[in-house]
C-alpha positions in Angstrom: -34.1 -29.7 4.5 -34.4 -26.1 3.1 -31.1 -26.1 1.4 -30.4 -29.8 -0.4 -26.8 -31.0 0.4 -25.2 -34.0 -1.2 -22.7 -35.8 0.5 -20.3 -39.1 -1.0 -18.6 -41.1 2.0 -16.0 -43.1 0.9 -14.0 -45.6 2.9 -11.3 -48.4 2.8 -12.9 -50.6 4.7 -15.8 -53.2 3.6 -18.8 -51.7 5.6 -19.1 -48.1 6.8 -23.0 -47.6 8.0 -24.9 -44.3 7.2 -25.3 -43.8 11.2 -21.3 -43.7 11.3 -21.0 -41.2 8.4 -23.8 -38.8 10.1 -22.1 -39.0 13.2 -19.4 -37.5 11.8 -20.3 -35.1 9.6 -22.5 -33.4 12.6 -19.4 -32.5 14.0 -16.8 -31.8 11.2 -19.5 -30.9 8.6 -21.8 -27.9 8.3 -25.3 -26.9 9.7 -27.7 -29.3 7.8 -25.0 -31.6 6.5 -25.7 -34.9 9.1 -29.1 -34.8 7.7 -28.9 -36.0 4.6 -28.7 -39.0 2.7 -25.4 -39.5 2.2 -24.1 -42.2 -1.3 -21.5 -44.7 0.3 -19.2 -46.3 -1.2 -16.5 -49.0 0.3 -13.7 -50.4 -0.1 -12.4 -47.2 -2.3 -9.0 -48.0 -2.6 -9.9 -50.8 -5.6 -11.3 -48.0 -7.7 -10.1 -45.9 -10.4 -12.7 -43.5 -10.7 -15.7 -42.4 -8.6 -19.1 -43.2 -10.7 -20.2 -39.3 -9.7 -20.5 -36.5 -12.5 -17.9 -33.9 -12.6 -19.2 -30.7 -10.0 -22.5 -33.0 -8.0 -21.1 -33.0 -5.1 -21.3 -30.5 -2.1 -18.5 -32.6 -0.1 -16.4 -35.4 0.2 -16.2 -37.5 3.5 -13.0 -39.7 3.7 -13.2 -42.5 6.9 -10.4 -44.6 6.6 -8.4 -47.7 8.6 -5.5 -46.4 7.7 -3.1 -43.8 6.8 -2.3 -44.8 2.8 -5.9 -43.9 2.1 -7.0 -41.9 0.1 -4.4 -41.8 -2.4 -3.3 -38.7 -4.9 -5.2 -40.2 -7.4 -8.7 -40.5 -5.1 -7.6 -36.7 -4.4 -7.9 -35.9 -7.7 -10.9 -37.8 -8.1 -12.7 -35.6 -5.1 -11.2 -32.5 -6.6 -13.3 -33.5 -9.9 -16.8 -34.5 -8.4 -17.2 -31.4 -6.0 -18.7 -28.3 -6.7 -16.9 -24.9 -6.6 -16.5 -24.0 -2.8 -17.2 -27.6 -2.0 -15.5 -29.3 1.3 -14.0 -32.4 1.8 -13.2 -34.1 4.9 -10.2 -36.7 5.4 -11.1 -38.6 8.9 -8.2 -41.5 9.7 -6.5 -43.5 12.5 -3.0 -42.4 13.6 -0.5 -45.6 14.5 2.1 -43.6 14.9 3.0 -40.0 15.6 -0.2 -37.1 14.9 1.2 -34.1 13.7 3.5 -36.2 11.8 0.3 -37.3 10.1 -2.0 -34.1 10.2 1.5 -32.6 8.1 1.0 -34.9 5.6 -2.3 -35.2 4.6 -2.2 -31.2 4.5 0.7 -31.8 2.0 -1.4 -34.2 -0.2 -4.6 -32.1 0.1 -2.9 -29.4 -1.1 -0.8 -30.7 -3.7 -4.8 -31.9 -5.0 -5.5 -28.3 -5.6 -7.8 -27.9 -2.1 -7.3 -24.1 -0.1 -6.9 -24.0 3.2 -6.5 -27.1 4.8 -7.5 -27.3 8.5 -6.9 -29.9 11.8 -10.1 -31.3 12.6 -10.8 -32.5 16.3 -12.0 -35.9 16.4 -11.9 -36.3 20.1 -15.5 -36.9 20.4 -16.6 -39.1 17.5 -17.0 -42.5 18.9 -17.5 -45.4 15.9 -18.0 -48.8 16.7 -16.0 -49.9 13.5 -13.0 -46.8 13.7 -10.9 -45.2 16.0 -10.2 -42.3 14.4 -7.7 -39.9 15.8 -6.3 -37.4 13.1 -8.8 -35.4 10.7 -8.3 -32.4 8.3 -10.8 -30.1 6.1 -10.2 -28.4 2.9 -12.2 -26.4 0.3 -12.1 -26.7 -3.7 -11.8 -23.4 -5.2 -14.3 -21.2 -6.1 -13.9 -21.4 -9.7 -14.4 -23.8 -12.3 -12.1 -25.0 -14.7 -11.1 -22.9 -17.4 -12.5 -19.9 -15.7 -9.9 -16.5 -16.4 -9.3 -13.7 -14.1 -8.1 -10.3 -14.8 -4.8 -9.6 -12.8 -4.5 -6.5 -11.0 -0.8 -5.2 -11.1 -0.2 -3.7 -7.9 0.1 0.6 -8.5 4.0 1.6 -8.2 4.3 4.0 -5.3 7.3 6.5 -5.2 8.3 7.0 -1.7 7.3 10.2 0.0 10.0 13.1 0.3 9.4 15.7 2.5 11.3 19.0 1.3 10.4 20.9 4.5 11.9 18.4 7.1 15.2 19.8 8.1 15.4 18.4 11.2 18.5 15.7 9.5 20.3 18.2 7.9 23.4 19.6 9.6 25.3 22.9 9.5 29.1 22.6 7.8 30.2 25.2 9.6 29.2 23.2 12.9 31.8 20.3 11.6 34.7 22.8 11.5 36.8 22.9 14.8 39.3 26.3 15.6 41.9 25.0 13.9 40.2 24.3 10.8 39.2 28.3 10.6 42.7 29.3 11.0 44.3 30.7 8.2 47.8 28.6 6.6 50.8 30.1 7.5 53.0 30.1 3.9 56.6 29.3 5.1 58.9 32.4 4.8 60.7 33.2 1.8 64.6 33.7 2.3 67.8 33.9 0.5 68.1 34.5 -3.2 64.7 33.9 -4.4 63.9 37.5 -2.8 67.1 39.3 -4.4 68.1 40.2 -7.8 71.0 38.8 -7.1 72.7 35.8 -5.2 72.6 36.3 -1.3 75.7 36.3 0.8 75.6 32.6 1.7 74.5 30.8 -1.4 74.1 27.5 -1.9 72.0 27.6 -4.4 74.5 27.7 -7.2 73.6 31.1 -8.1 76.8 32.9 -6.8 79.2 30.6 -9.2 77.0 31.6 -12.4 77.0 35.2 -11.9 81.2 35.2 -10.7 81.3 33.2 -14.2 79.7 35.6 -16.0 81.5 38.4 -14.7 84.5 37.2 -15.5 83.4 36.7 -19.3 81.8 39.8 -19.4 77.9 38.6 -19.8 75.2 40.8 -18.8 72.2 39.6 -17.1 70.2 38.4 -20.2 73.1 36.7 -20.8 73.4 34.5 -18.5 69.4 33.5 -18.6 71.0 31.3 -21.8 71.2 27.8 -21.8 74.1 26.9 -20.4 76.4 24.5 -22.7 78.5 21.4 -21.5 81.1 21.1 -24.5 81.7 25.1 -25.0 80.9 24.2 -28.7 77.4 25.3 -29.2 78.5 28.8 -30.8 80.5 27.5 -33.9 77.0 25.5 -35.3 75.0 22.1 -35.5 78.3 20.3 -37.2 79.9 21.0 -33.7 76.7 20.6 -31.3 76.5 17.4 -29.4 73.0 15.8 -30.0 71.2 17.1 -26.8 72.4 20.7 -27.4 69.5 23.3 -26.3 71.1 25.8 -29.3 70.2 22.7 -31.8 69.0 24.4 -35.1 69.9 27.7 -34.4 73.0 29.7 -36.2 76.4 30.4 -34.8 76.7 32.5 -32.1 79.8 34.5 -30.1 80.2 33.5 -26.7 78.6 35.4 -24.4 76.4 36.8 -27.6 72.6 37.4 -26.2 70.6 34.0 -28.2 67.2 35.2 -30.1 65.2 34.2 -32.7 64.5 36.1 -36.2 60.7 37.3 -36.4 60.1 35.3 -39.2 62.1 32.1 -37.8 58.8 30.1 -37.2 56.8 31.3 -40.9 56.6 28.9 -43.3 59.2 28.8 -46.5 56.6 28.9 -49.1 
């Protein structure tokens, strides 16, 4: 062989002859693999540990009788004696349903630490002390224990805005119908709020202020005044209710045109 490969076979079982574990490996394993000499060991599931150095191994073949083997901790134990990039193969018999199976030794081979765990076909492997029927592959990473990597952050990219594209803009004129563009009507302005004085069918009240005031003689400033509900508002504060609008001012005649001093609002001092 130009390239040495070492290979540990473990099983469950009491025997498990090199011819069986070549047999297999020429067809799950790589170019070169089915001929070596491959270490053996049986009845696995009594052990604790595998007698290998940590990193020896180039891959791990697994034939077993049944499904309970190998266990997590034989896992971990594979994981440990095979080299970075190494493979291990997990080759059993199914009493039950297959994928059911193939799903969980993925699961376990994974939960081990192995990448990229594969079916293998076992179809034509023909062992005179197995009847296998359900096999996967994995691979141990590519690194070694307390290797570090830099992470790469991946680079922030604002999305792209193109300033030229008009094509989803839309005219607001184009969203105005002919009724919009119509100009409002104001509603037409009648009666006495176009007259000096109160129009010939009041309603407003307007008519019975000025016929009041003509009768007392008040000119038209005049009757602009607050208007007063007790008639007491010109003789002072002492005789203005408390919601009089002449409250604070001095006595006034009636009818007497109500303004305030220039200097009403200065201060006293």
């Amino acid at each position: 062989m130009v390239n040495q490969t070492t290979v540990l076979a473990v099983t469950d079982d009491v025997v498990l002859p090199v011819s069986s574990v070549l047999t297999v490996m020429k067809v799950v394993g790589k170019e070169g693999v089915e001929r070596c000499d491959p270490m053996i060991i049986t009845q696995a599931s009594t052990i604790s540990q595998v007698p290998l150095d940590s990193s020896s191994v180039d891959a791990v073949l697994a034939v077993s009788a049944t499904s309970e083997f190998p266990t997590d901790k034989i896992y971990g134990e594979f994981s440990r004696i095979l080299k970075p990039g190494g493979s291990v193969f997990v080759c059993t018999n199914s009493e039950g349903e297959n994928v059911e199976l193939q799903q969980t030794l993925q699961r376990r081979v994974t939960l081990a630490g192995f990448l990229e765990p594969q079916s293998l076909d076992l179809t034509s492997i023909k062992l005179p002390n197995f009847n296998l029927s359900v096999g996967i592959k994995a691979k141990k990473p590519s690194w070694k224990i307390g290797s570090s990597f830099a992470l790469k952050k991946p680079a922030k990219t604002l999305p792209k805005v193109n300033l030229d594209d008009d094509l989803d803009l839309i005219d607001e004129d184009s969203l105005l119908t002919e009724e919009d563009l119509k100009k409002p009507q104001l509603p037409a302005v009648s009666g006495c709020e176009t007259t000096k004085k109160a129009c010939k069918n009041c309603v407003c009240g307007r008519a019975e202020i000025e016929e009041k005031a003509v009768k007392l003689g008040l000119t038209e400033d005049q009757i602009e005044n607050p208007q007063s509900s007790c008639g007491s508002c010109g003789l002072g504060d002492a005789f203005r209710c408390g919601t009089c609008p002449y409250k604070g001012l001095p006595p006034f005649k009636l009818g007497e045109k109500v303004t305030l001093s220039q200097n009403f609002l200065e201060a006293d001092i």
